[in-house]
N, CA, C, O and CB atoms as a CASP TS submission, in Angstrom:
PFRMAT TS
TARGET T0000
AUTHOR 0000-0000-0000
METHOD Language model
MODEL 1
PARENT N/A
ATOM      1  N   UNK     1     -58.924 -48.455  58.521  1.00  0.00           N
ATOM      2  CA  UNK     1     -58.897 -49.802  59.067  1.00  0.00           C
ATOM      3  C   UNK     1     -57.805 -49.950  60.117  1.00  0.00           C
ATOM      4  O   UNK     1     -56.737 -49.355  59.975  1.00  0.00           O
ATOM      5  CB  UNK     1     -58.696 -50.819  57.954  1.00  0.00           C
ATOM      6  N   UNK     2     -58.113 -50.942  61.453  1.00  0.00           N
ATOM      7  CA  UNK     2     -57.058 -51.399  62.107  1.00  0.00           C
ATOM      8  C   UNK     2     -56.800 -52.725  62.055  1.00  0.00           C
ATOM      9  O   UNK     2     -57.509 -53.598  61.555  1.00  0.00           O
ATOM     10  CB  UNK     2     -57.118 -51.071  63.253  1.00  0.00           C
ATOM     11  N   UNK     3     -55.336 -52.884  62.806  1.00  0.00           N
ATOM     12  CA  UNK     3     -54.947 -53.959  62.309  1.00  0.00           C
ATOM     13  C   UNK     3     -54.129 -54.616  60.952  1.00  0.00           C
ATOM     14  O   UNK     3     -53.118 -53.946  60.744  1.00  0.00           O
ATOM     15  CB  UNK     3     -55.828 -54.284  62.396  1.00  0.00           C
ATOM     16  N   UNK     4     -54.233 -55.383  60.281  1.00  0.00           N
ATOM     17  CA  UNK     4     -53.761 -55.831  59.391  1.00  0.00           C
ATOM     18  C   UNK     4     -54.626 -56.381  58.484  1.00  0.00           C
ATOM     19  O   UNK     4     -54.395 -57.424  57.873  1.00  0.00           O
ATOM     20  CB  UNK     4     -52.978 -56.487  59.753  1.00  0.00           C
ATOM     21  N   UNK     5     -56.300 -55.256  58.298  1.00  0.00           N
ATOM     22  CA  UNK     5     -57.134 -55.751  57.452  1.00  0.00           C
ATOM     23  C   UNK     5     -57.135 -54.709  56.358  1.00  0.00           C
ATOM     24  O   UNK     5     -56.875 -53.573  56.755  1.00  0.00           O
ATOM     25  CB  UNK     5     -58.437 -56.065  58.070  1.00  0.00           C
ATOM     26  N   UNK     6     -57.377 -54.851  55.041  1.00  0.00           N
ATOM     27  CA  UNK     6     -57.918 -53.818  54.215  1.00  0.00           C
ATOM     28  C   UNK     6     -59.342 -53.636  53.866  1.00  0.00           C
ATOM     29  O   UNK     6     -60.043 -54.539  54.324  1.00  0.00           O
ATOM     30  CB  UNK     6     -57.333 -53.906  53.135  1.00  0.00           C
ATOM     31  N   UNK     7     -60.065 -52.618  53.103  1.00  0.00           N
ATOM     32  CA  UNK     7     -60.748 -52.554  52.550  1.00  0.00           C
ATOM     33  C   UNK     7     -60.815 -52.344  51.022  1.00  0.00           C
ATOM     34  O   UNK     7     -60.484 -51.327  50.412  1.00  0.00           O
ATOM     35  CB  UNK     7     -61.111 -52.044  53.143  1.00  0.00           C
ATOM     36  N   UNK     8     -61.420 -53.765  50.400  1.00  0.00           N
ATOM     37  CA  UNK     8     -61.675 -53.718  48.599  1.00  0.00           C
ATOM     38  C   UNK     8     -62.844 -53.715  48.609  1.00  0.00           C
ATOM     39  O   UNK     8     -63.643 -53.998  49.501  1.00  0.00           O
ATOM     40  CB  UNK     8     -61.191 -54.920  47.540  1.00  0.00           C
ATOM     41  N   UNK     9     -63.091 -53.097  46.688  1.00  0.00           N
ATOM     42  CA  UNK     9     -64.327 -52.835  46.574  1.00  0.00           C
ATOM     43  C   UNK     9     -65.018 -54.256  46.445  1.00  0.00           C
ATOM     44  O   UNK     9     -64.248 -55.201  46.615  1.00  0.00           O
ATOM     45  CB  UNK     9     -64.542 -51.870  45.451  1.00  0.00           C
ATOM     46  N   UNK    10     -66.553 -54.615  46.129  1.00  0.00           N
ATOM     47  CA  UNK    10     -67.266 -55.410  45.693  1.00  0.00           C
ATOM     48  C   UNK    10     -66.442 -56.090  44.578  1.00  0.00           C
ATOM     49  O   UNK    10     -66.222 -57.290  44.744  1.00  0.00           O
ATOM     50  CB  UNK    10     -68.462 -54.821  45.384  1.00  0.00           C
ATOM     51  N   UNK    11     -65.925 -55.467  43.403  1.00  0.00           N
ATOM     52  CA  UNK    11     -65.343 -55.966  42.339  1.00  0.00           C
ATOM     53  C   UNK    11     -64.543 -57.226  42.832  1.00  0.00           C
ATOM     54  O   UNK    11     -64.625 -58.364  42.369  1.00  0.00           O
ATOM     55  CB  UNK    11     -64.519 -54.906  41.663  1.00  0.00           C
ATOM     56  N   UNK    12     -63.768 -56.797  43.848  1.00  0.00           N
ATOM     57  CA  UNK    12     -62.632 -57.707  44.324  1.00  0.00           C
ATOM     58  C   UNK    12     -63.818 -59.252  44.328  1.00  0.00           C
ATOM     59  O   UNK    12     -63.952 -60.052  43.403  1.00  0.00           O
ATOM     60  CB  UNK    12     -61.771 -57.056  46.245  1.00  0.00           C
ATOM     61  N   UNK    13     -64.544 -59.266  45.708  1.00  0.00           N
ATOM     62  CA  UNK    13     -64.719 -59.880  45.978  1.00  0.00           C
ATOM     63  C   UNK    13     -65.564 -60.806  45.432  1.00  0.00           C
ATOM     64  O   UNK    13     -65.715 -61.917  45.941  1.00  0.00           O
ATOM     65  CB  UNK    13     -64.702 -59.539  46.635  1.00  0.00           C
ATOM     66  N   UNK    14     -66.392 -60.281  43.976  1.00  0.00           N
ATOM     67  CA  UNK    14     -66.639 -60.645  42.805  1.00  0.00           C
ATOM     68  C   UNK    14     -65.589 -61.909  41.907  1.00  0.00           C
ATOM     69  O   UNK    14     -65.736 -62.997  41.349  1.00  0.00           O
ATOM     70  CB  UNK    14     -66.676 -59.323  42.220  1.00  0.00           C
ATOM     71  N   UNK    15     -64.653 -61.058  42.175  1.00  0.00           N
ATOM     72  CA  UNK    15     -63.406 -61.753  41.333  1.00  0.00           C
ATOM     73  C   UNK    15     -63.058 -63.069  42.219  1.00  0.00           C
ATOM     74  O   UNK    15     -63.015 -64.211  41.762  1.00  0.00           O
ATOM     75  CB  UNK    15     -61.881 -60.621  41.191  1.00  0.00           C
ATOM     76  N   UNK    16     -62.794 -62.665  43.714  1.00  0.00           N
ATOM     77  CA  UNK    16     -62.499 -63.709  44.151  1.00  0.00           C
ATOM     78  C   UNK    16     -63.380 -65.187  44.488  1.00  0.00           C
ATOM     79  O   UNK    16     -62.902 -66.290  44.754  1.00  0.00           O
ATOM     80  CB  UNK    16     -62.028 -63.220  45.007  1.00  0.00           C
ATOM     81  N   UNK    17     -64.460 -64.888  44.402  1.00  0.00           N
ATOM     82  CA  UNK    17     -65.421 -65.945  44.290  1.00  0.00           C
ATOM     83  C   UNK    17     -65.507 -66.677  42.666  1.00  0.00           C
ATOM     84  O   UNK    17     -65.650 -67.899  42.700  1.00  0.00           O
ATOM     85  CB  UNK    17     -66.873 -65.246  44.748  1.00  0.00           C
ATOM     86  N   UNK    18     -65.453 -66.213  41.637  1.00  0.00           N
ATOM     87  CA  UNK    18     -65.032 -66.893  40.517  1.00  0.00           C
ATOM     88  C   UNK    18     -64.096 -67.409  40.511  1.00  0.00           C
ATOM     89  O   UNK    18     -64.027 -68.165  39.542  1.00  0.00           O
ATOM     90  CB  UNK    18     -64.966 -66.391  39.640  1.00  0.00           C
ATOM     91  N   UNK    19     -63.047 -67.423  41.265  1.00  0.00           N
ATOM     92  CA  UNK    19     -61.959 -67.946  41.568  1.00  0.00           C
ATOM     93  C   UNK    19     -61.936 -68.946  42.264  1.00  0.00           C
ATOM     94  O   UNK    19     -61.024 -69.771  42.225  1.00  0.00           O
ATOM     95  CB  UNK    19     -61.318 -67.266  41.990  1.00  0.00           C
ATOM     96  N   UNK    20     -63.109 -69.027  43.129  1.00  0.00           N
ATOM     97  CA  UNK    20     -62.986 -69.933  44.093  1.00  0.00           C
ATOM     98  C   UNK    20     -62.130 -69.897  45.450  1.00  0.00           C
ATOM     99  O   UNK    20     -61.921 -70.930  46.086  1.00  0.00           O
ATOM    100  CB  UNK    20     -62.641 -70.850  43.452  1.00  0.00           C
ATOM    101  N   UNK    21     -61.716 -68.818  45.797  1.00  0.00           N
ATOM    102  CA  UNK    21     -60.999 -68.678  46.702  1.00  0.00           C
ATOM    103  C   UNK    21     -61.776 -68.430  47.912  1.00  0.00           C
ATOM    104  O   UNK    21     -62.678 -67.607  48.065  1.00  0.00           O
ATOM    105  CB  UNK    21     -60.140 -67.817  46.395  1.00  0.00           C
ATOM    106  N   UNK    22     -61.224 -69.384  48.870  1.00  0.00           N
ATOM    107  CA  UNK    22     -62.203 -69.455  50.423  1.00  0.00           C
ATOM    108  C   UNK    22     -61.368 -68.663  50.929  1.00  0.00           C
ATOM    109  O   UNK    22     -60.293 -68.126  50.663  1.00  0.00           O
ATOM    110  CB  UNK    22     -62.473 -70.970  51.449  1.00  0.00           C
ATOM    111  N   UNK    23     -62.592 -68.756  52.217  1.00  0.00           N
ATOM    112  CA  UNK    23     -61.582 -67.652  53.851  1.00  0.00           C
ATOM    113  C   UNK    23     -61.402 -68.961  54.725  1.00  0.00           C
ATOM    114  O   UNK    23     -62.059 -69.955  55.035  1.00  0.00           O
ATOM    115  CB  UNK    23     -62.915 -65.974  55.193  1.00  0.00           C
ATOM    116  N   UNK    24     -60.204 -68.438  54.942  1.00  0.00           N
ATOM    117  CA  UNK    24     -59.861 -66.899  55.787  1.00  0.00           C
ATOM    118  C   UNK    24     -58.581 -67.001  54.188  1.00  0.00           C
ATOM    119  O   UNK    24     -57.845 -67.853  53.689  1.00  0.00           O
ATOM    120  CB  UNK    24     -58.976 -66.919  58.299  1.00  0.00           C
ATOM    121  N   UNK    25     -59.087 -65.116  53.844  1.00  0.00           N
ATOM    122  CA  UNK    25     -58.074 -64.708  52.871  1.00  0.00           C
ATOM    123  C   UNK    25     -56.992 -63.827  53.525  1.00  0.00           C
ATOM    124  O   UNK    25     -57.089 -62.753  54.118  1.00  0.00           O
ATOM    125  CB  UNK    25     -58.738 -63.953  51.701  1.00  0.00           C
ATOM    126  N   UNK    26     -55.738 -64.752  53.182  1.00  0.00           N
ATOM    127  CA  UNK    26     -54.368 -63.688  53.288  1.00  0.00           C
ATOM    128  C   UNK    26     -53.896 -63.562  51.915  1.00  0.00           C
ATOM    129  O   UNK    26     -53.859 -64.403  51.017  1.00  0.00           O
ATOM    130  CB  UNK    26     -52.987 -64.276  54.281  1.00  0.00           C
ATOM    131  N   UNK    27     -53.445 -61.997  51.941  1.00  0.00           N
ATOM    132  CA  UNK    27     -52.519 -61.169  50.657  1.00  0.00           C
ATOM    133  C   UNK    27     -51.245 -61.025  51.247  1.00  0.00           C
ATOM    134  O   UNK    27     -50.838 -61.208  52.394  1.00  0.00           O
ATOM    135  CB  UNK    27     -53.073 -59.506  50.145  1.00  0.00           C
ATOM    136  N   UNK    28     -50.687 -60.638  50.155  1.00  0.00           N
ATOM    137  CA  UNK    28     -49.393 -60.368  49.692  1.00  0.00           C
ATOM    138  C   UNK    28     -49.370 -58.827  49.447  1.00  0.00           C
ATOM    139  O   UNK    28     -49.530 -58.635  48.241  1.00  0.00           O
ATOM    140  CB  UNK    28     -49.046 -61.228  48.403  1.00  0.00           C
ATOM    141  N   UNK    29     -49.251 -57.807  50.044  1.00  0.00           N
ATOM    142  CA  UNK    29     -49.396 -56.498  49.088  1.00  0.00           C
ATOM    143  C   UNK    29     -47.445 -56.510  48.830  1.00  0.00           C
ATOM    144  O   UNK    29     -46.701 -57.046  49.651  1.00  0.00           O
ATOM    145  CB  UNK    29     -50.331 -54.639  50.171  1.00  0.00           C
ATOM    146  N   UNK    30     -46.946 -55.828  47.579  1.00  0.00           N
ATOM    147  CA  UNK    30     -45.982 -55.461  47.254  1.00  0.00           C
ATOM    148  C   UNK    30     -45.832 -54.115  46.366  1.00  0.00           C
ATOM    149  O   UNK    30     -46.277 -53.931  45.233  1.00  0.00           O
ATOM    150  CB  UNK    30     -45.580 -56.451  46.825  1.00  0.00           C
ATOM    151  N   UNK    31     -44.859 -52.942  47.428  1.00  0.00           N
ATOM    152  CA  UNK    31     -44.304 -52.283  46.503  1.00  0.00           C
ATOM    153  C   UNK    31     -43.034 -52.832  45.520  1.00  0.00           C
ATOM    154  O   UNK    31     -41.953 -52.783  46.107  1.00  0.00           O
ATOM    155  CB  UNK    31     -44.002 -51.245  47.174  1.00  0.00           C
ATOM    156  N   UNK    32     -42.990 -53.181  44.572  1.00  0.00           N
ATOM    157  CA  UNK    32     -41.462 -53.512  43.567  1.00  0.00           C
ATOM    158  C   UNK    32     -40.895 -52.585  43.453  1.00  0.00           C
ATOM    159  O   UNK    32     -39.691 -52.797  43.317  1.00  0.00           O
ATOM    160  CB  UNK    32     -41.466 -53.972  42.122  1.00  0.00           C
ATOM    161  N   UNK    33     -41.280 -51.198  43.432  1.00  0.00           N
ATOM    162  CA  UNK    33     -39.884 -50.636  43.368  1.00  0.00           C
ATOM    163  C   UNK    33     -38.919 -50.160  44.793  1.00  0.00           C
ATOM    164  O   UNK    33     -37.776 -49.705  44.838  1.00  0.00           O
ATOM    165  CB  UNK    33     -40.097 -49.378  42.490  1.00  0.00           C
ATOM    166  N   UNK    34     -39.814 -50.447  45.802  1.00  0.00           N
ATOM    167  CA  UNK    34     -39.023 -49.771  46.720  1.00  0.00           C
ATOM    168  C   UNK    34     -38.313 -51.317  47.413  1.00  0.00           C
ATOM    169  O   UNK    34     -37.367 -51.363  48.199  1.00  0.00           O
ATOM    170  CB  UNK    34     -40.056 -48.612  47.859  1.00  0.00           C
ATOM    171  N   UNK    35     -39.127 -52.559  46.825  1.00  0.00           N
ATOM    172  CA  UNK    35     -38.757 -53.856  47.109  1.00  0.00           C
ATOM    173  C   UNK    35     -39.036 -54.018  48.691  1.00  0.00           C
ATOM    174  O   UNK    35     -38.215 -54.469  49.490  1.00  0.00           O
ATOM    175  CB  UNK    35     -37.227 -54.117  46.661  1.00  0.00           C
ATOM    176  N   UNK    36     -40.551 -53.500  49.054  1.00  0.00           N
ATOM    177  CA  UNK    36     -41.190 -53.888  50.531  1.00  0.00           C
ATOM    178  C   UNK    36     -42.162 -54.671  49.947  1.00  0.00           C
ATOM    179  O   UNK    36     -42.573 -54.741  48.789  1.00  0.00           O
ATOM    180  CB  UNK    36     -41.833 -52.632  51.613  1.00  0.00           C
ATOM    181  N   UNK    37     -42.507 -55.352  51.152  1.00  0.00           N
ATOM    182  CA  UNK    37     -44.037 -55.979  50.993  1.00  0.00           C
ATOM    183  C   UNK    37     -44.669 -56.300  52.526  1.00  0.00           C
ATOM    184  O   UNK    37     -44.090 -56.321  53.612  1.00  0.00           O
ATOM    185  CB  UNK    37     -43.975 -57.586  50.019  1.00  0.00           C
ATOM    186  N   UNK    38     -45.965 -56.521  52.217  1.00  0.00           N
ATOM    187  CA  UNK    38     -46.382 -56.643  54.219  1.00  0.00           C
ATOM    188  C   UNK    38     -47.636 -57.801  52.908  1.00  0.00           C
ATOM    189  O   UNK    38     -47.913 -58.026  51.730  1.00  0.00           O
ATOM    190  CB  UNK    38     -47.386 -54.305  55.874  1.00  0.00           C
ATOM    191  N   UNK    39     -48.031 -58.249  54.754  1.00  0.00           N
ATOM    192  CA  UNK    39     -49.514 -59.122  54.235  1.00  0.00           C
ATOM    193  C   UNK    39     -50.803 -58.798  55.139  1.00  0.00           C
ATOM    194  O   UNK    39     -50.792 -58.210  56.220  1.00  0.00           O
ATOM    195  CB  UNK    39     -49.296 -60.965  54.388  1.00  0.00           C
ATOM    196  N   UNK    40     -51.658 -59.193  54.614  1.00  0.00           N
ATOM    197  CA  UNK    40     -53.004 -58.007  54.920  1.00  0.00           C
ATOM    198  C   UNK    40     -54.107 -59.502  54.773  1.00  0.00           C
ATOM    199  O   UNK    40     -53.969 -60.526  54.104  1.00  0.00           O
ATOM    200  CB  UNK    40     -53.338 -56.212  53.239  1.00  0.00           C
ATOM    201  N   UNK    41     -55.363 -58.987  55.861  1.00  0.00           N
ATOM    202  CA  UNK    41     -56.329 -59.813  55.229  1.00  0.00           C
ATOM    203  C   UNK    41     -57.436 -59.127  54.929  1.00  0.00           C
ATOM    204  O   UNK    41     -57.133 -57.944  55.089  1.00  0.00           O
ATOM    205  CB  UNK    41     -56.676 -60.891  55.951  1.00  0.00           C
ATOM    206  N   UNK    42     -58.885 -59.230  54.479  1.00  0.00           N
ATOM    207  CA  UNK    42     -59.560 -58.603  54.454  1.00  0.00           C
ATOM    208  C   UNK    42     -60.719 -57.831  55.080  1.00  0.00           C
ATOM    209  O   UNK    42     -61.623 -58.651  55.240  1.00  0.00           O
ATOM    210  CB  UNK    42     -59.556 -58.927  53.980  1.00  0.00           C
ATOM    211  N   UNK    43     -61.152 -56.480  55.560  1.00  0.00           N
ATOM    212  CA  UNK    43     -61.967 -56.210  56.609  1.00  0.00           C
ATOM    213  C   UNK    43     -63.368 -56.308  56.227  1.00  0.00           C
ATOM    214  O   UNK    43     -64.143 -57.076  56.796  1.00  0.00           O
ATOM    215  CB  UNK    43     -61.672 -54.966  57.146  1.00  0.00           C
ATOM    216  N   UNK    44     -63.820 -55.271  54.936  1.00  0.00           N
ATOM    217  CA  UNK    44     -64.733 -55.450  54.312  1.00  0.00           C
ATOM    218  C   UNK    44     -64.720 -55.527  52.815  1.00  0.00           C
ATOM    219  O   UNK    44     -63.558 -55.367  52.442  1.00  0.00           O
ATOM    220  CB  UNK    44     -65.386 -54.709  54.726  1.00  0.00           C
ATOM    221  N   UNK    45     -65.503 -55.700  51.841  1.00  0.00           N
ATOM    222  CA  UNK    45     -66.098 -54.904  50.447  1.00  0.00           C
ATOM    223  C   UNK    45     -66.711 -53.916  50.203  1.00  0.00           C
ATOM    224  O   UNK    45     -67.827 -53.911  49.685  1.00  0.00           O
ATOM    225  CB  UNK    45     -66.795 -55.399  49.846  1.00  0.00           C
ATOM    226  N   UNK    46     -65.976 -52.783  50.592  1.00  0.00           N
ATOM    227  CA  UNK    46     -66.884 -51.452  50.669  1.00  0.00           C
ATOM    228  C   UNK    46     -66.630 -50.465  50.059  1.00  0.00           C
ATOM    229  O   UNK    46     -67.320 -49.445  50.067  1.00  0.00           O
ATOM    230  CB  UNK    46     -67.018 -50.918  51.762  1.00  0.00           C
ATOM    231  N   UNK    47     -64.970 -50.737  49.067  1.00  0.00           N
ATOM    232  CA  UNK    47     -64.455 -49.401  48.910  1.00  0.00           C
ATOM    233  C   UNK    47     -64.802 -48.976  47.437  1.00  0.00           C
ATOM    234  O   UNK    47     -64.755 -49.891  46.614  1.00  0.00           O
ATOM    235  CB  UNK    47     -62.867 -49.347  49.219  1.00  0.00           C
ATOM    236  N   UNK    48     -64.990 -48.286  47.184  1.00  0.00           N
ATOM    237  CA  UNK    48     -65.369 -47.751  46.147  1.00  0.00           C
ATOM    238  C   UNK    48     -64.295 -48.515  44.486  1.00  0.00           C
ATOM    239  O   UNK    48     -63.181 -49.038  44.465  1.00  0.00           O
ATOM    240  CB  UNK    48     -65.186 -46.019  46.622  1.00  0.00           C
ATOM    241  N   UNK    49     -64.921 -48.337  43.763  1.00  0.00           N
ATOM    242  CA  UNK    49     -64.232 -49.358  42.269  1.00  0.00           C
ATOM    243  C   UNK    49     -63.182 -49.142  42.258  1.00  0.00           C
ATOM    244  O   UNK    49     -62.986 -48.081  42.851  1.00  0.00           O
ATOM    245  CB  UNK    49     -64.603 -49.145  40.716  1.00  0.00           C
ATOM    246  N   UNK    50     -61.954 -49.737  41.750  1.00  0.00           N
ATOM    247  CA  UNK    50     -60.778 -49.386  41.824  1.00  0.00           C
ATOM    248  C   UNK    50     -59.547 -48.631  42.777  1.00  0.00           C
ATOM    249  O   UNK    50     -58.399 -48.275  42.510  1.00  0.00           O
ATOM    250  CB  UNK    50     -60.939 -48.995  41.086  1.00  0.00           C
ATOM    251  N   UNK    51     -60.551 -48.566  44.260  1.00  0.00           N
ATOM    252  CA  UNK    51     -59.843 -48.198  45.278  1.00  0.00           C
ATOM    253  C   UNK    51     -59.340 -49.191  46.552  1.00  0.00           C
ATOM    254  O   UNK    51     -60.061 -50.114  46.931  1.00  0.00           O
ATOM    255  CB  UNK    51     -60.573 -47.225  45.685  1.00  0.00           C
ATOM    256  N   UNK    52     -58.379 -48.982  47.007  1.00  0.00           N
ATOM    257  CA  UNK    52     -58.400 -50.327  48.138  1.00  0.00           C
ATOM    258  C   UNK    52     -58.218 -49.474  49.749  1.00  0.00           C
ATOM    259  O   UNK    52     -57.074 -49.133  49.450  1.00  0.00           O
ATOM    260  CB  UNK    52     -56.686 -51.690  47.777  1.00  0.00           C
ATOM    261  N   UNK    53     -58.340 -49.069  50.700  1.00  0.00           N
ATOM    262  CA  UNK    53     -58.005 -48.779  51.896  1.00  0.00           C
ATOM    263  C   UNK    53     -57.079 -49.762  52.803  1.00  0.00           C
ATOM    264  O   UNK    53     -57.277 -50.948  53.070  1.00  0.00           O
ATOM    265  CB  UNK    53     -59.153 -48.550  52.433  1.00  0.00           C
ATOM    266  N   UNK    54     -55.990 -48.895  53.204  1.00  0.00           N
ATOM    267  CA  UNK    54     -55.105 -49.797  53.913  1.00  0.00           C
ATOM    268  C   UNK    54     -54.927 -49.003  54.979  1.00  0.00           C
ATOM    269  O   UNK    54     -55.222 -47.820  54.808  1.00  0.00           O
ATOM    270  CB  UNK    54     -53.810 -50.263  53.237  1.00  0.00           C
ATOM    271  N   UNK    55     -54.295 -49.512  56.633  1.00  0.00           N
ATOM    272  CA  UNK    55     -54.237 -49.193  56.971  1.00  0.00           C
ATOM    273  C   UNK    55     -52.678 -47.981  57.423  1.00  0.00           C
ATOM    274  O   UNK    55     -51.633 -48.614  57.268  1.00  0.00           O
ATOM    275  CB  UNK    55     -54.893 -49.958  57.167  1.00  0.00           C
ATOM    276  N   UNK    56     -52.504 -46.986  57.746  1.00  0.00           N
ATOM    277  CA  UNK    56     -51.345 -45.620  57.801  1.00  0.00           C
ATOM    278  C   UNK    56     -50.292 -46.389  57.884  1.00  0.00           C
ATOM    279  O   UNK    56     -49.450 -46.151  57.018  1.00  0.00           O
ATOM    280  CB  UNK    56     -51.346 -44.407  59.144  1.00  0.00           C
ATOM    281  N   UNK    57     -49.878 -47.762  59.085  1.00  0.00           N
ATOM    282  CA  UNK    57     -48.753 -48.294  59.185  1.00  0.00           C
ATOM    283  C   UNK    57     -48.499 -49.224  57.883  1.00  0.00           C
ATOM    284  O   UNK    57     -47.378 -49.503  57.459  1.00  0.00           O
ATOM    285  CB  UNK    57     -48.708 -48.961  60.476  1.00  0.00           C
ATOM    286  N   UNK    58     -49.678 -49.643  57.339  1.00  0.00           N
ATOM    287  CA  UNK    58     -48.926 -50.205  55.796  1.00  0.00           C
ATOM    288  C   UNK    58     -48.634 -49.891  54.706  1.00  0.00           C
ATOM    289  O   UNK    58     -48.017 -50.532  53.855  1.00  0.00           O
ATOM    290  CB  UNK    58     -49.296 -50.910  55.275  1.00  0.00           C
ATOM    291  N   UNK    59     -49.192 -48.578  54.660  1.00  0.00           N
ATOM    292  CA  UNK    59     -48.324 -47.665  53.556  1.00  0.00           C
ATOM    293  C   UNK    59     -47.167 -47.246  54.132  1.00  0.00           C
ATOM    294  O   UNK    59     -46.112 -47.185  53.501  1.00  0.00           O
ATOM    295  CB  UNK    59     -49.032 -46.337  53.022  1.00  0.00           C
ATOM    296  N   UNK    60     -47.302 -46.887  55.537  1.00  0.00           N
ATOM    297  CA  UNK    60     -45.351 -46.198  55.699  1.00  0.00           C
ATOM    298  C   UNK    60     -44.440 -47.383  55.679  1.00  0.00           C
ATOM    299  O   UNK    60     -43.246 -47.093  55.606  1.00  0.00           O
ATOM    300  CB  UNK    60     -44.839 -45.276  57.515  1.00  0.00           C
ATOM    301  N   UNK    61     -44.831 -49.044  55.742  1.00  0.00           N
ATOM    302  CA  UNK    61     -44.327 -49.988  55.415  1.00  0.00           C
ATOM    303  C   UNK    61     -43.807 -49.964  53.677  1.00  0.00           C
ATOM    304  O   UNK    61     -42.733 -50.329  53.198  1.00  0.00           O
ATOM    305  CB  UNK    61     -45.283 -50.948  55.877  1.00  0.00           C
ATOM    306  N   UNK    62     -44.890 -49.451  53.073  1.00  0.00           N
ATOM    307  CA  UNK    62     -45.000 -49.685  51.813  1.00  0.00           C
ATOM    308  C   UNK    62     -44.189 -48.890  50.782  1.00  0.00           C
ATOM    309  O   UNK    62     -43.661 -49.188  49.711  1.00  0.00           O
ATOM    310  CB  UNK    62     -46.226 -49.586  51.595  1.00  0.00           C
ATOM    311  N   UNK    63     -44.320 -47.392  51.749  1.00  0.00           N
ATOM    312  CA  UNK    63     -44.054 -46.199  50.984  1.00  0.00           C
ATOM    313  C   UNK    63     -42.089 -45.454  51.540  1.00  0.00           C
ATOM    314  O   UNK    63     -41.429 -44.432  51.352  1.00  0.00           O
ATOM    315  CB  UNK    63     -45.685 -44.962  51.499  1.00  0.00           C
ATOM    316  N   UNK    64     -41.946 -46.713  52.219  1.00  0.00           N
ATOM    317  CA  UNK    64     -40.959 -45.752  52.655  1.00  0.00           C
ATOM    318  C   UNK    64     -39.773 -46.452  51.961  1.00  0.00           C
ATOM    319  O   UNK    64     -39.591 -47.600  51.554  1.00  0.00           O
ATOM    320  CB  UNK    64     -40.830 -45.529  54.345  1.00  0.00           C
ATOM    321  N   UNK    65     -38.609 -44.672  51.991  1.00  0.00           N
ATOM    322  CA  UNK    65     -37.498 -44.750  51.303  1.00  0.00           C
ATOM    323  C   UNK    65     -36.411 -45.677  51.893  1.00  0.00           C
ATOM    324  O   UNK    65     -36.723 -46.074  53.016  1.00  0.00           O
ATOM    325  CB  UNK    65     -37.055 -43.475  51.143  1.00  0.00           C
ATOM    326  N   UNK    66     -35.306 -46.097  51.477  1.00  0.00           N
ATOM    327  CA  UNK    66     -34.460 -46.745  51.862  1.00  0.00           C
ATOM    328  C   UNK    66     -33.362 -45.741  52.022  1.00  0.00           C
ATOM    329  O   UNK    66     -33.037 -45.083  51.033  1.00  0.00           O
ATOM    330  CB  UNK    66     -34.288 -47.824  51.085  1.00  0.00           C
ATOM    331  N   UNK    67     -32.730 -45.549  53.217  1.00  0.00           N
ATOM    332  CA  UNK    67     -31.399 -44.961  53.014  1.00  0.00           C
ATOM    333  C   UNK    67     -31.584 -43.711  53.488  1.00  0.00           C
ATOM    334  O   UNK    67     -30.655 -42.904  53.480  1.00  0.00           O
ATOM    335  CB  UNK    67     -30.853 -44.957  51.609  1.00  0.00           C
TER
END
């Protein structure tokens, strides 16, 4: 994905309609232990069960060390 969209599976978007939650959807993603976070919206429902696709710059947001 580019940009600042992800990809969740169907499940998600399952969930989020029982919820009631309209668009336009913005997230919150957070690593806690490294104490980053970025925000993301959504591209499609495509990714396979329990997987999410993000895009390279928001994991090195996500994943990176301090120090």
């Amino acid at each position: 994905p580019k940009g600042n969209k992800i990809i969740w599976p169907p499940g998600a978007l399952h969930e989020l309609a029982r919820l009631h939650i309209q668009s336009p959807m913005q997230f919150r993603i957070v690593n806690p232990t490294m104490k980053k976070k970025t925000y993301c919206g959504v591209l499609e429902f495509i990714a396979e069960e329990g997987k999410c696709y993000l895009p390279n710059w928001m994991m090195d947001i996500l994943l990176c060390e301090e120090g």
